[in-house]
PASEBA-1860 file (N, C-alpha, C; in nm, 3 decimals):
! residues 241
1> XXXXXXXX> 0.324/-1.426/0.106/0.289/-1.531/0.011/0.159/-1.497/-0.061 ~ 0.078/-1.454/0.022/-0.046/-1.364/-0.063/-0.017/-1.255/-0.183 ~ 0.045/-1.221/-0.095/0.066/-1.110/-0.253/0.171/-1.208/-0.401 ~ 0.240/-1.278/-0.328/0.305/-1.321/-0.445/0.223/-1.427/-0.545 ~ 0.114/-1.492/-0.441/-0.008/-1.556/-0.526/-0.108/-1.469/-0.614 ~ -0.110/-1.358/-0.549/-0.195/-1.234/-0.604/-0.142/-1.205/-0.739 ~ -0.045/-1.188/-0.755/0.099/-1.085/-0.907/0.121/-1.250/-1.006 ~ 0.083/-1.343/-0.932/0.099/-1.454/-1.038/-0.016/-1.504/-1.107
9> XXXXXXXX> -0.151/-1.498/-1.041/-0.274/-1.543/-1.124/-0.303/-1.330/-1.209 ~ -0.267/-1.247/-1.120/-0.343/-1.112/-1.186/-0.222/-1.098/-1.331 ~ -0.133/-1.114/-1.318/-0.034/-1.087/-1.477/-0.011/-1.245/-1.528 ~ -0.113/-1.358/-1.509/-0.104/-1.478/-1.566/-0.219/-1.526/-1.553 ~ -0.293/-1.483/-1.605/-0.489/-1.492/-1.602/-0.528/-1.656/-1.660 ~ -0.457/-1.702/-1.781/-0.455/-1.833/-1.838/-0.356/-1.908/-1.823 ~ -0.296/-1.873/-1.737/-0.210/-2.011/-1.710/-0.192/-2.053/-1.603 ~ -0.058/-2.148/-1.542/-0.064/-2.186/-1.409/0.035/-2.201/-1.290
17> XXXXXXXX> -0.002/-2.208/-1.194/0.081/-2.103/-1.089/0.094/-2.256/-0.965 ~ 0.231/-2.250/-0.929/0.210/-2.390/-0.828/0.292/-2.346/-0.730 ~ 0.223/-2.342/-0.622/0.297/-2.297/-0.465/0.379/-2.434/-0.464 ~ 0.489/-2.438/-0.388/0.555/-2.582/-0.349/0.656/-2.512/-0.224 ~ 0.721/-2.614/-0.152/0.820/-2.583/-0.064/0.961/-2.694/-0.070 ~ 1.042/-2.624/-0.107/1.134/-2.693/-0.129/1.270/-2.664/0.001 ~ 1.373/-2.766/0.059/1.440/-2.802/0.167/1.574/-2.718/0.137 ~ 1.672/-2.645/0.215/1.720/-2.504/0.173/1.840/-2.551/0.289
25> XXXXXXXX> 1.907/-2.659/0.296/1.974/-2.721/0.415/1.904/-2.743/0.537 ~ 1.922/-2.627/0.625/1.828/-2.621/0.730/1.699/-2.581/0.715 ~ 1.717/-2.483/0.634/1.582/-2.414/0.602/1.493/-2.474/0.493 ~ 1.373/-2.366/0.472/1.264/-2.386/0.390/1.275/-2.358/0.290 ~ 1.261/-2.282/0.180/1.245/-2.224/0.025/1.072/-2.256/-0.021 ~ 0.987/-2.165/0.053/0.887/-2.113/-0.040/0.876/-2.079/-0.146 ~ 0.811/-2.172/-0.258/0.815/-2.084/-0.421/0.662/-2.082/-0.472 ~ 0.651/-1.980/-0.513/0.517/-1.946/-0.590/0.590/-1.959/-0.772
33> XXXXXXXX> 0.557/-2.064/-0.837/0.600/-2.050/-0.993/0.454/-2.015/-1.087 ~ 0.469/-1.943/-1.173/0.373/-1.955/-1.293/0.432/-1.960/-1.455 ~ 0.385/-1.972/-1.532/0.435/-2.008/-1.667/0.386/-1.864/-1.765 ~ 0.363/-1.768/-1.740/0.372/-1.633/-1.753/0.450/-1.578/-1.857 ~ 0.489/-1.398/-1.873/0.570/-1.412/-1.995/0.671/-1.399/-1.926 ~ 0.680/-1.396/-1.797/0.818/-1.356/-1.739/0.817/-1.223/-1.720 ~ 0.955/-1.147/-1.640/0.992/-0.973/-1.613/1.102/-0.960/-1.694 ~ 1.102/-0.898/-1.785/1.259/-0.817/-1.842/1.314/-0.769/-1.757
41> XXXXXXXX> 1.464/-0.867/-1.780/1.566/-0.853/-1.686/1.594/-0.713/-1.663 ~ 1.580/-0.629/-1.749/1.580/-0.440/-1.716/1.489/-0.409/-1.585 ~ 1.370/-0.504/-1.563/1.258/-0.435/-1.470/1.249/-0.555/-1.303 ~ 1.394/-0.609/-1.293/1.367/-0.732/-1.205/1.460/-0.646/-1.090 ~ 1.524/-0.539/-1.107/1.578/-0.458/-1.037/1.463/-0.405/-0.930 ~ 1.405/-0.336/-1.012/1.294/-0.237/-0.938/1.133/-0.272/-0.917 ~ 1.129/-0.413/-0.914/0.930/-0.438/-0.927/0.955/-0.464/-0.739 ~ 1.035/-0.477/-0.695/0.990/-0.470/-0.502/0.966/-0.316/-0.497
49> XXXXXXXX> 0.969/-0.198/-0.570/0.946/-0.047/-0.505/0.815/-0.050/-0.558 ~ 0.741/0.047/-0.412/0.627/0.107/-0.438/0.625/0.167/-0.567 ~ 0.476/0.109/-0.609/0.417/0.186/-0.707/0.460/0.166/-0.840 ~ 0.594/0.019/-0.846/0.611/-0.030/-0.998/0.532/-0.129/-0.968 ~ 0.436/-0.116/-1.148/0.371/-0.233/-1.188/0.456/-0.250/-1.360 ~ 0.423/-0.353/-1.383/0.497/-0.438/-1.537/0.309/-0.406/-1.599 ~ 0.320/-0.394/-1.731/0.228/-0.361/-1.798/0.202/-0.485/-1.887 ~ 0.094/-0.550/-1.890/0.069/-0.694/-1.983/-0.087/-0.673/-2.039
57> XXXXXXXX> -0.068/-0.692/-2.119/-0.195/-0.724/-2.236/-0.298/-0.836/-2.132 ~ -0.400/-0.781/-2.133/-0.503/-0.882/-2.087/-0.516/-0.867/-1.936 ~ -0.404/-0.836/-1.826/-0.397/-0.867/-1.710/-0.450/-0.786/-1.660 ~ -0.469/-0.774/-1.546/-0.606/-0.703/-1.374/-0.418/-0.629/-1.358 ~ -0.446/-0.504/-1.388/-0.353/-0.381/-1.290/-0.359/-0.350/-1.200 ~ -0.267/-0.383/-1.109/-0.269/-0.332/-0.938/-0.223/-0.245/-0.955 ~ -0.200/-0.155/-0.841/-0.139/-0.031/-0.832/0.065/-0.038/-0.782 ~ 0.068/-0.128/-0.769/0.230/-0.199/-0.761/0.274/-0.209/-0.632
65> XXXXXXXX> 0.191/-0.264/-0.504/0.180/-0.212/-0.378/0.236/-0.368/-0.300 ~ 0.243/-0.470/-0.391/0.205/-0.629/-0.297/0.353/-0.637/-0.278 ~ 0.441/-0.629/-0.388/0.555/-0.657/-0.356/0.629/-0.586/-0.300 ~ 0.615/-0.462/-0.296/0.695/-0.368/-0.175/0.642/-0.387/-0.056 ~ 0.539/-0.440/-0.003/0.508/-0.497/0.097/0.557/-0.591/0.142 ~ 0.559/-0.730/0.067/0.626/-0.820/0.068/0.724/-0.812/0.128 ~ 0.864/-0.721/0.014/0.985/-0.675/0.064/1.007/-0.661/0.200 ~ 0.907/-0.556/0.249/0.929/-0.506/0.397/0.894/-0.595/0.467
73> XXXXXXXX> 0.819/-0.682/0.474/0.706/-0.774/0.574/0.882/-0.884/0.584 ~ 0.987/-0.925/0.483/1.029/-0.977/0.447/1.156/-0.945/0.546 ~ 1.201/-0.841/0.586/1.312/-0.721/0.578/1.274/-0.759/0.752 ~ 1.181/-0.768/0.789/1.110/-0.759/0.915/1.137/-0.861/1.005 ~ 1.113/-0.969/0.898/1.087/-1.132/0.976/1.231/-1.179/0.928 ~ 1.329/-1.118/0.857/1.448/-1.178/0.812/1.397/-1.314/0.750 ~ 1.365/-1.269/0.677/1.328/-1.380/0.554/1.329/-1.322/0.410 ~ 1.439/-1.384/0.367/1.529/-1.311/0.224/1.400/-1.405/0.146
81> XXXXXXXX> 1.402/-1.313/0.022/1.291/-1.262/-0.095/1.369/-1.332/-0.205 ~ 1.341/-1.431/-0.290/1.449/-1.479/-0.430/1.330/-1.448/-0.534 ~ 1.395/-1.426/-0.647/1.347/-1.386/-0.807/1.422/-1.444/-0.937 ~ 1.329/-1.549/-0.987/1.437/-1.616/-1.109/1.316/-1.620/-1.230 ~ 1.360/-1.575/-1.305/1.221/-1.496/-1.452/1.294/-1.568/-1.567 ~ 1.242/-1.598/-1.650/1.311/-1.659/-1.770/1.161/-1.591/-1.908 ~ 1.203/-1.514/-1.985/1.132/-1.473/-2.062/1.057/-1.537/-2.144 ~ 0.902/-1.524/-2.237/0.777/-1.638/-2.242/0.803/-1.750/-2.188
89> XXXXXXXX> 0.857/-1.757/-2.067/0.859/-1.924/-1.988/0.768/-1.896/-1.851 ~ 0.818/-1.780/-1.786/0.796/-1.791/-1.671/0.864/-1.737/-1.510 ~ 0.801/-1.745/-1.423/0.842/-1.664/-1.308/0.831/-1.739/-1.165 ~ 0.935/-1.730/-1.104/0.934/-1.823/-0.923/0.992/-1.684/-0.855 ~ 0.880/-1.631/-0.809/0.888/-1.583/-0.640/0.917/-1.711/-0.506 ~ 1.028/-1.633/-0.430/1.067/-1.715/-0.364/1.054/-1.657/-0.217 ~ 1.058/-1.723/-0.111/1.070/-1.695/0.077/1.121/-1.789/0.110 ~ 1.264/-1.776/0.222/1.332/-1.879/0.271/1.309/-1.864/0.413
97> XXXXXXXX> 1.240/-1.917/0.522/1.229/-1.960/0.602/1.321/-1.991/0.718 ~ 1.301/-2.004/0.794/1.436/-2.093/0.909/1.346/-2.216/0.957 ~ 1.461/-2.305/0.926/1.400/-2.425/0.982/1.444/-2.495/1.090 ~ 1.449/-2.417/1.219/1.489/-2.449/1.335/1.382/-2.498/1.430 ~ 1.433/-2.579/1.537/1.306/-2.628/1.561/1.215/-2.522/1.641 ~ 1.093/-2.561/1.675/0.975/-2.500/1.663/0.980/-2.463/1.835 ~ 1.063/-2.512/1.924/1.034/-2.527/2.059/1.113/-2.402/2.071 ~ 1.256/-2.368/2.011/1.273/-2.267/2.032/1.208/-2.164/1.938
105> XXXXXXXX> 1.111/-2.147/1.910/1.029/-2.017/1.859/0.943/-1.998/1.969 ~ 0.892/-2.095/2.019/0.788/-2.087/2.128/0.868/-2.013/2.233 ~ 0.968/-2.061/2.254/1.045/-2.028/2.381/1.025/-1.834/2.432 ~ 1.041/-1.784/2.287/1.048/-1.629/2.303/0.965/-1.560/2.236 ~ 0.777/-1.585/2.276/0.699/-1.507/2.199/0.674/-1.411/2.188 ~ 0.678/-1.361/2.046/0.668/-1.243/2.007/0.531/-1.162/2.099 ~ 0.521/-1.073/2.196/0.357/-0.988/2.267/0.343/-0.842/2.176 ~ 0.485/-0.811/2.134/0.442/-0.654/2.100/0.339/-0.642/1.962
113> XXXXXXXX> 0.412/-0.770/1.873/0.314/-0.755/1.745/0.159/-0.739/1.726 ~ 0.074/-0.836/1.796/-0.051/-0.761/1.814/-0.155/-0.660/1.837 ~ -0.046/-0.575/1.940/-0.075/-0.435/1.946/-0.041/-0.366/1.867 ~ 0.068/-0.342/1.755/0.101/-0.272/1.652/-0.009/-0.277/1.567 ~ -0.052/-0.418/1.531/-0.144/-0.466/1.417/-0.254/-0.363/1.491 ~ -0.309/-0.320/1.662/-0.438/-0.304/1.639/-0.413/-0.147/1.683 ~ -0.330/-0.103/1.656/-0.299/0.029/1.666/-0.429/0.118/1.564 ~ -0.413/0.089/1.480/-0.492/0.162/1.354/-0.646/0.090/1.346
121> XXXXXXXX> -0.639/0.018/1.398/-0.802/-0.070/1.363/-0.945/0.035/1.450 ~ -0.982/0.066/1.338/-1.119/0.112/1.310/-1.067/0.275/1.313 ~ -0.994/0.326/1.256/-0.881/0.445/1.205/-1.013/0.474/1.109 ~ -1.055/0.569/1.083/-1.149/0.647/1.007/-1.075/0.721/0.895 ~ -1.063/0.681/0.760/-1.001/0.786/0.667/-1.094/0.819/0.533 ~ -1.047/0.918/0.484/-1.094/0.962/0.355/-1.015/0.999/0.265 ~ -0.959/0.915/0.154/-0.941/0.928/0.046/-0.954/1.017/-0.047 ~ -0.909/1.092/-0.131/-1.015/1.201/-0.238/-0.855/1.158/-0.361
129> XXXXXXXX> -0.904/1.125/-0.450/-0.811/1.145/-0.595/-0.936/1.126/-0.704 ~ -0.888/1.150/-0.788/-0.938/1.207/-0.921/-0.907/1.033/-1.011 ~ -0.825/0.941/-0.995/-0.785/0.856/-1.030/-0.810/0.717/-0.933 ~ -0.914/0.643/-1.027/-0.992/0.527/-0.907/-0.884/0.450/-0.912 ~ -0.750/0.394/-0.984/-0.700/0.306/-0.983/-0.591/0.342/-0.834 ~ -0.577/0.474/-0.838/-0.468/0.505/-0.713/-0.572/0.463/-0.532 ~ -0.732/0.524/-0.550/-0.830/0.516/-0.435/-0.816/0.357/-0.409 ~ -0.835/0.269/-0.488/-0.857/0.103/-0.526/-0.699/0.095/-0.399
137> XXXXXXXX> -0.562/0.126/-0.475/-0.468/0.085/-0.381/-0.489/0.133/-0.263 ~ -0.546/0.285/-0.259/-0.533/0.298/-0.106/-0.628/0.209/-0.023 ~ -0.712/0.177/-0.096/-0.819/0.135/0.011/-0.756/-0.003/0.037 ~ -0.714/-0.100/-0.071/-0.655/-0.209/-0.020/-0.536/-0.194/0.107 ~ -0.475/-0.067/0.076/-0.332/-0.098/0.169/-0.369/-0.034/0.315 ~ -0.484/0.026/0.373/-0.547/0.081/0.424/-0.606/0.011/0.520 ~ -0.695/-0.064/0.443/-0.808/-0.174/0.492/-0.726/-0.277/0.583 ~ -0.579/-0.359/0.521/-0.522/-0.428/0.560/-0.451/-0.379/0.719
145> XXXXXXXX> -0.488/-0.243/0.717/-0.385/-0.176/0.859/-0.549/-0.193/1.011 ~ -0.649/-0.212/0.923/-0.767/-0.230/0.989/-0.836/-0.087/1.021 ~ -0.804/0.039/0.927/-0.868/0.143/0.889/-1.024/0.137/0.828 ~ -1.108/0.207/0.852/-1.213/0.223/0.809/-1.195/0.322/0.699 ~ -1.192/0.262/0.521/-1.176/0.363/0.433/-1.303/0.444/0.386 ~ -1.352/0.546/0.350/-1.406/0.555/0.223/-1.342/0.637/0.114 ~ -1.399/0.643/-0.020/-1.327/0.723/-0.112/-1.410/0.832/-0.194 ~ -1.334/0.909/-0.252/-1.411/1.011/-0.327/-1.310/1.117/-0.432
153> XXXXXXXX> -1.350/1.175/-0.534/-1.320/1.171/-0.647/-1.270/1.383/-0.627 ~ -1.396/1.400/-0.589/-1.411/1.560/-0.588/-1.440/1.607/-0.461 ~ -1.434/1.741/-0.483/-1.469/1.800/-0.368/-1.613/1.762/-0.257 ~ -1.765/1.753/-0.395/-1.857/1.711/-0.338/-1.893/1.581/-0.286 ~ -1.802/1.513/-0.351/-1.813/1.382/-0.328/-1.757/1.318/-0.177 ~ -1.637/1.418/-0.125/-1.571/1.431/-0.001/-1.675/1.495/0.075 ~ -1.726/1.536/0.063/-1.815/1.603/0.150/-1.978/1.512/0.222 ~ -1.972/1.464/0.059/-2.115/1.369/0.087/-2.090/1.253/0.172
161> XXXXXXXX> -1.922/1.235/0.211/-1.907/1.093/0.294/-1.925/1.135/0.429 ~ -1.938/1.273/0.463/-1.864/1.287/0.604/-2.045/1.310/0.640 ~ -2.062/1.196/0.746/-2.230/1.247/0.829/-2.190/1.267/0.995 ~ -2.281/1.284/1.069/-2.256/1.251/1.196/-2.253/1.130/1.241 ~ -2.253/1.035/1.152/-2.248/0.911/1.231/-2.140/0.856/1.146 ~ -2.012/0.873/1.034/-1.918/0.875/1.016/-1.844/1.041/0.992 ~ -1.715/1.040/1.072/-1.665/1.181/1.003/-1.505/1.096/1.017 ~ -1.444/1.162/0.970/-1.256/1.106/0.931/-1.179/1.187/1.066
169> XXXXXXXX> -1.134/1.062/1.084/-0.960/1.116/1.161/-0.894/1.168/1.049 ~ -0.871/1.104/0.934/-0.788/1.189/0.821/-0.824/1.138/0.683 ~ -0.809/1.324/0.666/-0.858/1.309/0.497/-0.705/1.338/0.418 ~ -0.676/1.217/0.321/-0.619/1.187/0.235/-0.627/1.274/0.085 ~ -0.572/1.376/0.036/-0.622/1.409/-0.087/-0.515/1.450/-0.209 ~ -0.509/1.389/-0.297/-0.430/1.451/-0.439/-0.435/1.604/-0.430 ~ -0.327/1.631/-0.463/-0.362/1.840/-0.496/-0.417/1.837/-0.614 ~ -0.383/1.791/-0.697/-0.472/1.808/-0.877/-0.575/1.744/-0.884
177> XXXXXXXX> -0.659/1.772/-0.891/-0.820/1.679/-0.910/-0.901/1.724/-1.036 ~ -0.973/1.688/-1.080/-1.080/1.731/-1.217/-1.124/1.844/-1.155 ~ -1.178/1.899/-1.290/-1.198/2.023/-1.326/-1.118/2.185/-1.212 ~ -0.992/2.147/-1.225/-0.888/2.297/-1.209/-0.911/2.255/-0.975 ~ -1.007/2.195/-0.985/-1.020/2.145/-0.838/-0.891/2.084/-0.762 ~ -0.871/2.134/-0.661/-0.734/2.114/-0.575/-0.755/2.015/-0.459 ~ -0.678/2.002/-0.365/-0.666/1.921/-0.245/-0.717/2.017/-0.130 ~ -0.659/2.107/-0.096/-0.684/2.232/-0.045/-0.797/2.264/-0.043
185> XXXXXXXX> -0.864/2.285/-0.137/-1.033/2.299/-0.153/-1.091/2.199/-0.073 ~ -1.036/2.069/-0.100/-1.138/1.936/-0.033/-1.143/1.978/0.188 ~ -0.957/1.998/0.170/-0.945/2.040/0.295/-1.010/2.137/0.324 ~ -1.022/2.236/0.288/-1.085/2.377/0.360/-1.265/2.323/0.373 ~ -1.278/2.279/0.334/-1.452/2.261/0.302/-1.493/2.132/0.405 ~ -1.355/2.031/0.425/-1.400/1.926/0.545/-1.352/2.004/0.667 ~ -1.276/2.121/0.641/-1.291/2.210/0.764/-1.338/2.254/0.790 ~ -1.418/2.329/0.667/-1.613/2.413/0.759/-1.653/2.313/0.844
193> XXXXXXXX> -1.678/2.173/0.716/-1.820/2.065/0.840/-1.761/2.057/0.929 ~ -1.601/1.980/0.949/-1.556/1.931/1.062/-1.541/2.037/1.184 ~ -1.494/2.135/1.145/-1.458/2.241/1.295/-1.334/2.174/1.308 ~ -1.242/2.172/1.252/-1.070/2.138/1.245/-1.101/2.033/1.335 ~ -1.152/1.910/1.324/-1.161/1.782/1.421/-1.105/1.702/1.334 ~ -0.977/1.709/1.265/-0.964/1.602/1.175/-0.801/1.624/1.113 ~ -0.730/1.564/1.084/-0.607/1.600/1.033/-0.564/1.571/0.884 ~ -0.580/1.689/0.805/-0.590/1.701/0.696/-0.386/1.699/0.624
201> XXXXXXXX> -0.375/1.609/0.518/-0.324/1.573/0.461/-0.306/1.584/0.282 ~ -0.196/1.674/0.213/-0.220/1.670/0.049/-0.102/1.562/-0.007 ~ -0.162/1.466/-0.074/-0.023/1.374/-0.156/-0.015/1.499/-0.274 ~ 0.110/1.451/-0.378/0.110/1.546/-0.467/0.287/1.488/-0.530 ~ 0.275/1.508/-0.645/0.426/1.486/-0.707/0.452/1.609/-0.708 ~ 0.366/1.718/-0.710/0.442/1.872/-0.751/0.525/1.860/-0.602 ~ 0.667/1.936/-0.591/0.713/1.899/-0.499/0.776/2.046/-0.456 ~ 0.755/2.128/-0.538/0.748/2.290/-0.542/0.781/2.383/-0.397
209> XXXXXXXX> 0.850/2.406/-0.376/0.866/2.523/-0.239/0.708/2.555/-0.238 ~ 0.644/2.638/-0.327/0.528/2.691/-0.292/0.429/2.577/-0.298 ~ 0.406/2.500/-0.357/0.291/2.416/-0.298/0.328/2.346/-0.148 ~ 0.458/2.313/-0.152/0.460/2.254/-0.024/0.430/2.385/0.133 ~ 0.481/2.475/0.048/0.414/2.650/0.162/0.274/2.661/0.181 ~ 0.218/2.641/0.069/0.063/2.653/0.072/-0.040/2.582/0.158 ~ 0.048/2.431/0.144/-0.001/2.346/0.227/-0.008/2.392/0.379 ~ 0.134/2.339/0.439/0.190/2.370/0.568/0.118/2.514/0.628
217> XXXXXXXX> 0.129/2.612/0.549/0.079/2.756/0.575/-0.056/2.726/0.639 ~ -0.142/2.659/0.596/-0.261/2.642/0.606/-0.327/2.496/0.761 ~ -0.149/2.446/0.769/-0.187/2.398/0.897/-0.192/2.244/0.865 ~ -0.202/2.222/0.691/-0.218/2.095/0.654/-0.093/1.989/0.640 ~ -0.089/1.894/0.622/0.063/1.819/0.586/0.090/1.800/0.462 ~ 0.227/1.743/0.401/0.219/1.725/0.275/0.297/1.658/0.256 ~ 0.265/1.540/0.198/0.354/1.394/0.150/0.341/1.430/0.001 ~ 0.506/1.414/-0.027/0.517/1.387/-0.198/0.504/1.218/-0.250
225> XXXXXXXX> 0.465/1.256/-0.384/0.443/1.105/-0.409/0.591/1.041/-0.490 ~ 0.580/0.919/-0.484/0.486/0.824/-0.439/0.500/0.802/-0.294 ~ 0.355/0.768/-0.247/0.412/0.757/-0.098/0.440/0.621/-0.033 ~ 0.526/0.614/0.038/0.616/0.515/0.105/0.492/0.463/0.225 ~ 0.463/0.342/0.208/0.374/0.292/0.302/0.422/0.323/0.454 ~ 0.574/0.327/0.510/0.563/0.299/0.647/0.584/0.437/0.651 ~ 0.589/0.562/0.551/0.573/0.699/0.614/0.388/0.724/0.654 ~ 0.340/0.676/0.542/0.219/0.679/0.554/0.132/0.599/0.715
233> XXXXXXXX> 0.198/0.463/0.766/0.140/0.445/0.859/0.168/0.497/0.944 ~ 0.324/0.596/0.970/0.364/0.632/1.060/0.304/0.782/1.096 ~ 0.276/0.834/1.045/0.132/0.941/0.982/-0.007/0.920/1.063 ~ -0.062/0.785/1.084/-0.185/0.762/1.060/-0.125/0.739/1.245 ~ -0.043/0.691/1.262/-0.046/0.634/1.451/-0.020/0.750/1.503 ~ -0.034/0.890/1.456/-0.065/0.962/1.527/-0.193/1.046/1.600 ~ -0.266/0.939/1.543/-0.409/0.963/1.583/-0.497/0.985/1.690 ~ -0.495/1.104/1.713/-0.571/1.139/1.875/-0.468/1.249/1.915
241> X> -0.364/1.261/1.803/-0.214/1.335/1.937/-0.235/1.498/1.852
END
């Protein structure tokens, strides 16, 4: 519901947005509405995948991360996701609920979920892209896993984060960076300071036999983009192994 409050005031800056809950037989029907320009029915297919955002005059650009979250968080708890857009009118994100009674929820509490949530908490990472709007998502989708982020742009800039009193479980890095600067570079150079204490990682759309050789060759991993959040956490819980 956060994120769907989030995508309704950030692509509807002047207008207005009304949570309500409406009765679904047994169940609930959560709706987030705003009066917005609406999604072209062409783009109502694909705004739950990572990394689509809708482009609007005036609006705060996320990196397209809330509602593929959503999706999954959704997919998880079996709680179906509704979408009804009507063009310059407006938009209702929806969550349907079960509305059974409450004694049997108690009856069979969930113990494993808490430990999942603190699996990753205080997870040390480093970021490196060339593009603050992509660092901005990671750090949000990151932060939320209870990771300790920081970010950085270039090679020196990766370097200036790592002290003895922070260094990374894993550095995160684009292969293409400003000026002809690679991923590889960032890695090899947090491998002088570090002494291979750290598990180095290149995102990258090039998806190339040889970049993906170059990588691996060198001991590093390599996720193509865009990357899929639960490959990415499933990545990060290997921490210590």
């Amino acid at each position: 519901m956060q994120n769907f409050l989030t995508n309704a005031f950030r692509y509807n800056p002047e207008g207005r947005v009304l949570l309500g809950v409406r009765r679904a037989g047994h169940d609930y029907r959560i709706e987030v509405w705003d009066d917005g320009d609406g999604i072209p029915l062409a783009r109502q297919q694909d705004i739950f995948q990572e990394f689509t955002r809708i482009e609007r005059q005036g609006a705060e650009q996320g990196l397209g991360l809330g509602l593929a979250i959503a999706k999954g968080i959704s997919q998880i708890l079996s709680q179906p996701l509704g979408l009804r857009s009507w063009p310059s009118r407006g938009t209702v994100f929806s969550m349907t609920v079960d509305g059974s009674d409450a004694s049997a929820v108690n009856a069979n509490p969930a113990v494993a979920a808490p430990n999942r949530v603190r699996e990753l908490e205080g997870c040390r990472v480093l970021c490196v892209d060339n593009e603050q709007d992509i660092l901005t998502g990671m750090t949000q989708l990151l932060s939320r896993w209870g990771c300790e982020v920081r970010c950085a742009q270039d090679v020196c800039e990766a370097i200036q984060q790592i002290s003895e009193q922070w260094q990374p479980e894993f550095v995160l890095s684009d292969y293409h960076l400003t000026n002809q600067q690679t991923g590889l570079q960032v890695l090899q150079q947090c491998q002088l300071k570090l002494r291979a204490c750290f598990n180095g990682v290149i995102i990258s759309a090039d998806r190339s036999a040889e970049t993906q050789q170059a990588v691996t060759g060198l001991g590093f991993t390599y996720l193509s983009k865009p990357v899929k959040p639960l490959k990415l956490r499933t990545l990060l819980q290997q921490r210590g192994k």
